[in-house]
C-alpha positions in Angstrom: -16.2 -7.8 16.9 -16.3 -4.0 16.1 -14.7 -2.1 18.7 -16.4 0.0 20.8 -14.7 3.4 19.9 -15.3 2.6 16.6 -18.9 1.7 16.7 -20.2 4.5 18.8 -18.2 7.0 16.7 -19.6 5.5 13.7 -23.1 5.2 15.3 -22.7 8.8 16.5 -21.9 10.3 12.5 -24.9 8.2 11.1 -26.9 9.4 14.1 -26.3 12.9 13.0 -26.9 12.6 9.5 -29.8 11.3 10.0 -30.9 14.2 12.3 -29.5 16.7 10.0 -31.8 15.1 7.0 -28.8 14.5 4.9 -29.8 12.2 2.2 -26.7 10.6 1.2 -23.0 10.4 3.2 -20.3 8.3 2.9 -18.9 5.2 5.5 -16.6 3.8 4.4 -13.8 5.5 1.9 -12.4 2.7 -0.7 -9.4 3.4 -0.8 -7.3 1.3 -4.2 -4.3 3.2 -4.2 -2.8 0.5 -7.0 -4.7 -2.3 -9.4 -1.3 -4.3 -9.1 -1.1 -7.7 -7.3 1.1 -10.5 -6.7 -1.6 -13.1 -7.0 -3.8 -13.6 -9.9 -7.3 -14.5 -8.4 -9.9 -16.2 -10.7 -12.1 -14.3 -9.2 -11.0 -11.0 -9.2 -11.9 -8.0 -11.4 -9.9 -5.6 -10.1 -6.0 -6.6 -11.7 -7.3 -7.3 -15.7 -5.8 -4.0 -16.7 -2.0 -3.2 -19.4 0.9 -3.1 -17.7 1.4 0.7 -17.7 -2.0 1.1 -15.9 -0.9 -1.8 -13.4 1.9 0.7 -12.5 -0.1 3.5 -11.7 0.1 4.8 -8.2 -1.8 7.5 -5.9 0.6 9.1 -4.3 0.7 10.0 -0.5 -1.0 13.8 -1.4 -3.8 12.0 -3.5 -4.5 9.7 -0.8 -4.7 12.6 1.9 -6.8 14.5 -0.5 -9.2 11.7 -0.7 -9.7 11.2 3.0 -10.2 15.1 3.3 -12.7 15.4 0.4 -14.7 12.3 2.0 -15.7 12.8 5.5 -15.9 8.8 5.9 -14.7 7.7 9.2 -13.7 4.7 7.7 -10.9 3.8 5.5 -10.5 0.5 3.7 -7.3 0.4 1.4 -7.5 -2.4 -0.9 -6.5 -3.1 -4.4 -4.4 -4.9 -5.8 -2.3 -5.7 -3.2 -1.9 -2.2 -0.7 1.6 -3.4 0.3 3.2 -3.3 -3.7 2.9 0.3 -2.5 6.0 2.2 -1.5 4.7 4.6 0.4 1.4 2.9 2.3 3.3 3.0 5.7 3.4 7.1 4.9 -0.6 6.8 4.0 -1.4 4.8 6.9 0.1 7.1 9.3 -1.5 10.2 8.0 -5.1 8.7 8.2 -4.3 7.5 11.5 -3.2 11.3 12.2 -6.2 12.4 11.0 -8.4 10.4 13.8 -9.4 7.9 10.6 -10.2 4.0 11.3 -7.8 2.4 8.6 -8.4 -0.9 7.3 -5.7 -2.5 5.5 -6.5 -4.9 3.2 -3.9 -7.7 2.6 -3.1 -11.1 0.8 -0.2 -11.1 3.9 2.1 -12.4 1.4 4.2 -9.6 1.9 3.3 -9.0 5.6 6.7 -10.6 7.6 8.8 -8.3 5.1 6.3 -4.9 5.3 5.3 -5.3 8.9 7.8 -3.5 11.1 7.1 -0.1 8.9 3.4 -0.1 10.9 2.8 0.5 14.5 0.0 -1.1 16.6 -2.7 1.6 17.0 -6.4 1.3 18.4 -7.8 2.4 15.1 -5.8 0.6 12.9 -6.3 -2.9 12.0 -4.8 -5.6 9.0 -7.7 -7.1 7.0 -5.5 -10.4 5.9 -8.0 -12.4 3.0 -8.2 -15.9 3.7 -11.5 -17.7 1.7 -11.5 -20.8 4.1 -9.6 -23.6 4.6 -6.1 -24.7 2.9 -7.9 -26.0 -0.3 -10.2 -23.5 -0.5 -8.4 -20.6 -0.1 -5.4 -21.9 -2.7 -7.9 -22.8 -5.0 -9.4 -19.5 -5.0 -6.1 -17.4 -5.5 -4.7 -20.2 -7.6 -1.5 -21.1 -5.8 -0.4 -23.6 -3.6 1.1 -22.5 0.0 -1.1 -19.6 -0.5 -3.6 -20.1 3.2 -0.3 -21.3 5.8 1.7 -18.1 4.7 -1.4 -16.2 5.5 -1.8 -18.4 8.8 1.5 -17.2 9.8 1.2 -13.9 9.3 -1.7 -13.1 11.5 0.2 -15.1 14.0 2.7 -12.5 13.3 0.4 -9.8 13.7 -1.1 -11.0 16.7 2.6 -11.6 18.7 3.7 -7.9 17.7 0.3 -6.5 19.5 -2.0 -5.2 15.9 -5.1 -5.6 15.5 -6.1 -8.3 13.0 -9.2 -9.4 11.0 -10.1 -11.5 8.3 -12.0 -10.6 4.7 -13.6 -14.0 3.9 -15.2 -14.6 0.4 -17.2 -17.0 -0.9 -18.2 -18.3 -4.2 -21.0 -21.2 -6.0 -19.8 -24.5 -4.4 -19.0 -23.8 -1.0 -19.3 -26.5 1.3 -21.4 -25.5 4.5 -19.9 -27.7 6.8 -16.4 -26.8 5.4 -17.1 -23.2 5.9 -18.3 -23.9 9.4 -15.4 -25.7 10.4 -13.4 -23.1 8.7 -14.8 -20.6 11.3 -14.4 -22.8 13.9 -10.1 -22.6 13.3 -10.5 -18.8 12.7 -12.1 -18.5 16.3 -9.1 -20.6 17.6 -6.6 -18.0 16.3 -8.1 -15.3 18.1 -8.9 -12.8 15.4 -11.0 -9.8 16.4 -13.6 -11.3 13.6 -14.3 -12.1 10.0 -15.3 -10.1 7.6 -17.6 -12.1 5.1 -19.2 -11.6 2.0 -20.8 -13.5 -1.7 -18.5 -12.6 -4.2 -19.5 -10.1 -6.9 -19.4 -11.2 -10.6 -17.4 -8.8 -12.1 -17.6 -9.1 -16.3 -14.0 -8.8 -16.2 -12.9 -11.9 -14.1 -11.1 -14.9 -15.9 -13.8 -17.2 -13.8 -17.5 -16.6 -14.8 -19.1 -19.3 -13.6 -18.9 -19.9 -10.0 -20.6 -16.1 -8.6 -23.4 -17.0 -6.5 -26.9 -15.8 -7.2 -29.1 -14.0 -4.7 -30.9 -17.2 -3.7 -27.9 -19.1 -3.4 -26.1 -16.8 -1.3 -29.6 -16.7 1.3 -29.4 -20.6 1.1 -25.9 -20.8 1.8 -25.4 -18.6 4.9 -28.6 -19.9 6.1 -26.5 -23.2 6.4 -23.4 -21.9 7.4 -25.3 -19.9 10.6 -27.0 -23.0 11.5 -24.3 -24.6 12.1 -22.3 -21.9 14.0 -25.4 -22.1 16.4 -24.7 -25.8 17.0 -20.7 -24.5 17.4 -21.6 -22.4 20.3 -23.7 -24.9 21.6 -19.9 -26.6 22.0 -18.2 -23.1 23.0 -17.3 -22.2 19.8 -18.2 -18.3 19.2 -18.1 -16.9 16.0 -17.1 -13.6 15.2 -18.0 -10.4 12.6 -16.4 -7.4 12.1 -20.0 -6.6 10.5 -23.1 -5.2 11.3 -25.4 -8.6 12.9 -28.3 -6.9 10.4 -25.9 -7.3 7.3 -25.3 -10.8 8.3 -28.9 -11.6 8.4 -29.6 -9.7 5.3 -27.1 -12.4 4.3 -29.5 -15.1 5.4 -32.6 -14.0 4.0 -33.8 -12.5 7.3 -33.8 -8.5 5.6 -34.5 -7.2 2.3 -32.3 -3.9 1.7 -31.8 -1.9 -1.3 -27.8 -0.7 -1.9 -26.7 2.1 -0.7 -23.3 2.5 -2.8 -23.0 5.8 -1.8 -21.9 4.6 1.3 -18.5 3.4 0.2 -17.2 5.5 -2.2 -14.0 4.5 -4.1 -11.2 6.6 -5.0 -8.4 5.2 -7.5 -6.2 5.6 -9.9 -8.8 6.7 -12.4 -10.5 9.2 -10.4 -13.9 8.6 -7.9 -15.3 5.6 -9.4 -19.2 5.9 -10.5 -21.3 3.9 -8.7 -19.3 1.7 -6.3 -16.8 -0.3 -5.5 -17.9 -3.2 -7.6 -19.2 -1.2 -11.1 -16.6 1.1 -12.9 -19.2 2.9 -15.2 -17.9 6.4 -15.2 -15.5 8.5 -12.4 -15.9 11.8 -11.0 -13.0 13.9 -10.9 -14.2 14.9 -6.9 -15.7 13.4 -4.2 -18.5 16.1 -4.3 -18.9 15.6 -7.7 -19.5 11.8 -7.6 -22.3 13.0 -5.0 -23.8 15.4 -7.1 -24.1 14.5 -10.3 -24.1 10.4 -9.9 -27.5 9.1 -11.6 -27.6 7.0 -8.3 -31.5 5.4 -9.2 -30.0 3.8 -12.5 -28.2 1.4 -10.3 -28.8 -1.6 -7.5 -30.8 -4.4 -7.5 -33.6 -4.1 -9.3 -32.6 -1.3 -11.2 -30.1 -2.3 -13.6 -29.0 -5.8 -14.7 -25.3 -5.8 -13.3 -26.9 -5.7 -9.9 -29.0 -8.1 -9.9 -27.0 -10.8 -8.1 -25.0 -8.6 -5.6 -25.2 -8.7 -1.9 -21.9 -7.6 -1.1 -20.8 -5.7 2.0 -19.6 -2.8 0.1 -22.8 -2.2 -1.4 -25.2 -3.4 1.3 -23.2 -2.8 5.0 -24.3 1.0 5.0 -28.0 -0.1 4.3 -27.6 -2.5 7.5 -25.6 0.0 9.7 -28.1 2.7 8.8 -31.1 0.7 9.5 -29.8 -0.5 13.0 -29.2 3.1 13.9 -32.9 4.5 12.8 -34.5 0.8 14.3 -32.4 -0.1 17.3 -35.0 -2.8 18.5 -33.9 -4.9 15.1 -30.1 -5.5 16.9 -32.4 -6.0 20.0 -34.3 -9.1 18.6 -31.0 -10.5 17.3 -29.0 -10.8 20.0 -32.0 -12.3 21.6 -33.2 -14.7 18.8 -30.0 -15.1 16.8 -30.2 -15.1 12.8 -33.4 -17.0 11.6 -32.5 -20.2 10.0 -35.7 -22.0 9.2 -38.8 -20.5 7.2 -39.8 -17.6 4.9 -37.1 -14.9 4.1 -37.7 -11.5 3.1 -39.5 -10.5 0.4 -36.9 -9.4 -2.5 -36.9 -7.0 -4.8 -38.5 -7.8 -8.2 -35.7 -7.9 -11.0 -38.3 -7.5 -13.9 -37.9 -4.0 -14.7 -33.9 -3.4 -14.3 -32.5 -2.0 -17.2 -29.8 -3.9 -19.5 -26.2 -3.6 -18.5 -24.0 -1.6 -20.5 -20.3 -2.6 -21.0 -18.2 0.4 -21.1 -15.1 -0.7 -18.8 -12.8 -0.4 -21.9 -14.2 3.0 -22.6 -12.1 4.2 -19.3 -9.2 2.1 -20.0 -8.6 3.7 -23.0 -8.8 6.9 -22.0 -6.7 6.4 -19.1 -4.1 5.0 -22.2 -4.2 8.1 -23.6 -3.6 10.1 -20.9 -0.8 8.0 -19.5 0.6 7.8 -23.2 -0.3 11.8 -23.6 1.7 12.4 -20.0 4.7 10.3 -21.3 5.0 12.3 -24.8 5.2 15.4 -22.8 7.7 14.1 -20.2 10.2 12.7 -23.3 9.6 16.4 -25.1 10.3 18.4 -22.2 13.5 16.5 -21.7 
């Protein structure tokens, strides 16, 4: 569950943006401070980059800057893997310092070693990924012993009094009832919730052919909420760190456009045009990506690389905003539950998107030649 500070302060910003007839504002800050890793996900778009990129940093005063540029309440740091970085403890702390909700995205395999440079503080919390059970989750970060490390550590983090979540993605070919009972171990461990979500296709992953579709994904948690009704019917609750709109956006139940905007991204290459998920261009300022961002040539329906997404990062805003302008919609939900059965939404018609473009290795070579550039002048000025 979202906790109450944090959902009436974030409810309070969108309120007031919304009164103030600003257009556009930022969440959730993206925070990937590092492309490294120590796993090598199939799935994962975000660590196929050469070596001397992989050892880029931001360093503790581009980090700050980012969070002051970007008036996002929220900050998710994620990656690569957040705790390759030195100095993240130093990060952490100064968001924290800064009245920021930090979200701190982790594989846990470094957690027992990295843990006792964090305190426990109200608006901090570890995000630890776990994709469902043993088999799942090792087959989706291909390697074995993978889920019980990560079992552990949020045991860990639990027993030393931190806040703790999960980041739970899923792909074409998972089970339902798998997934259920998945959920029904994670409510045993007494997590604050789950963070959930269809995994994006991005063109760079090794593993192209399991991304779920839009219809698949609707199918999918249709069946995977029907059968957390039947586990409460058994005293099993379930629980989200989400917005209950984005979760039946998830089933079918809503039809939202993205709203990338909402959670900008800031890396080593600069403020990353359009989202999270797309690397088409970056801004070298926040209010730069604002400005001059050609935000209509993007999301579903607009452009062909969109077509399939329903991820949180590009579709949480649109559900968090909504439940703030139409209160009554959170109403009917907690009354009636997520809708199961029947019609969904109407989507949005895909006919008229515009063909993607692939221009990723346009950015990587450029940031070659400045890291190349930046080394010839180090080696002449010594």
């Amino acid at each position: 569950m979202v906790p109450m500070n944090q959902a009436v302060k974030v409810g309070a910003y969108v309120l007031k943006n919304h009164l103030m007839g600003v257009k556009r504002y930022p969440m959730v800050l993206m925070l990937e401070p590092l492309f490294r890793c120590n796993l090598a996900c199939s799935g994962c778009g975000k660590i196929d980059y050469p070596s001397e990129i992989l050892n880029q940093r931001l360093s503790v005063a581009d980090a700050i800057a980012a969070a002051r540029e970007c008036p996002a309440p929220i900050i998710a740091i994620a990656g690569g893997e957040p705790l390759l970085h030195r100095e993240m403890p130093q990060i952490v702390d100064a968001y924290l310092k800064m009245g920021k909700f930090v979200i701190l995205c982790t594989n846990a395999l470094l957690l027992e070693k990295k843990i006792d440079q964090y305190k426990p503080h109200k608006n901090f919390c570890w995000d630890i990924h776990l994709d469902g059970d043993k088999d799942m989750h090792d087959k989706s970060v291909d390697q074995d012993g993978v889920y019980e490390r990560a079992v552990e550590a949020i045991k860990l983090s639990k027993s030393k009094g931190f806040r703790t979540s999960i980041n739970c993605t899923l792909f074409e070919g998972a089970d339902p009832d798998r997934v259920a009972s998945f959920f029904d171990t994670v409510a045993g461990l007494g997590v604050e919730g789950v963070m959930t979500s269809p995994g994006y296709a991005y063109e760079r992953a090794p593993d192209q052919e399991h991304f779920l579709n839009r219809t698949r994904t609707k199918e999918l948690f249709r069946a995977i909420f029907k059968r957390g009704q039947a586990s409460k019917k058994r005293g099993v609750t379930w629980k989200f760190t989400q917005s209950p709109l984005f979760l039946d956006f998830l089933a079918g139940n809503q039809s939202y456009a993205c709203t990338p905007w909402g959670n900008p991204t800031r890396n080593v290459f600069g403020w990353q045009r359009p989202c999270y998920l797309l690397g088409e261009g970056y801004a070298s300022s926040f209010k730069e990506l604002m400005d001059t961002t050609e935000w209509d040539k993007y999301g579903v329906g607009n452009y062909e690389k969109c077509s399939d997404c329903m991820v949180h990062s590009g579709f949480e805003a649109s559900a968090v905003i909504d439940s703030v302008k139409k209160p009554w919609k959170l109403a009917a939900l907690a009354i009636n539950g997520i809708k199961t059965d029947g019609a969904m939404a109407k989507d949005i018609p895909l006919d008229k998107a515009r063909k993607a473009e692939f221009v990723f290795s346009k950015h990587v070579d450029h940031k070659m030649a400045e890291i190349h550039a930046a080394k010839a002048a180090r080696l002449a000025a010594e």
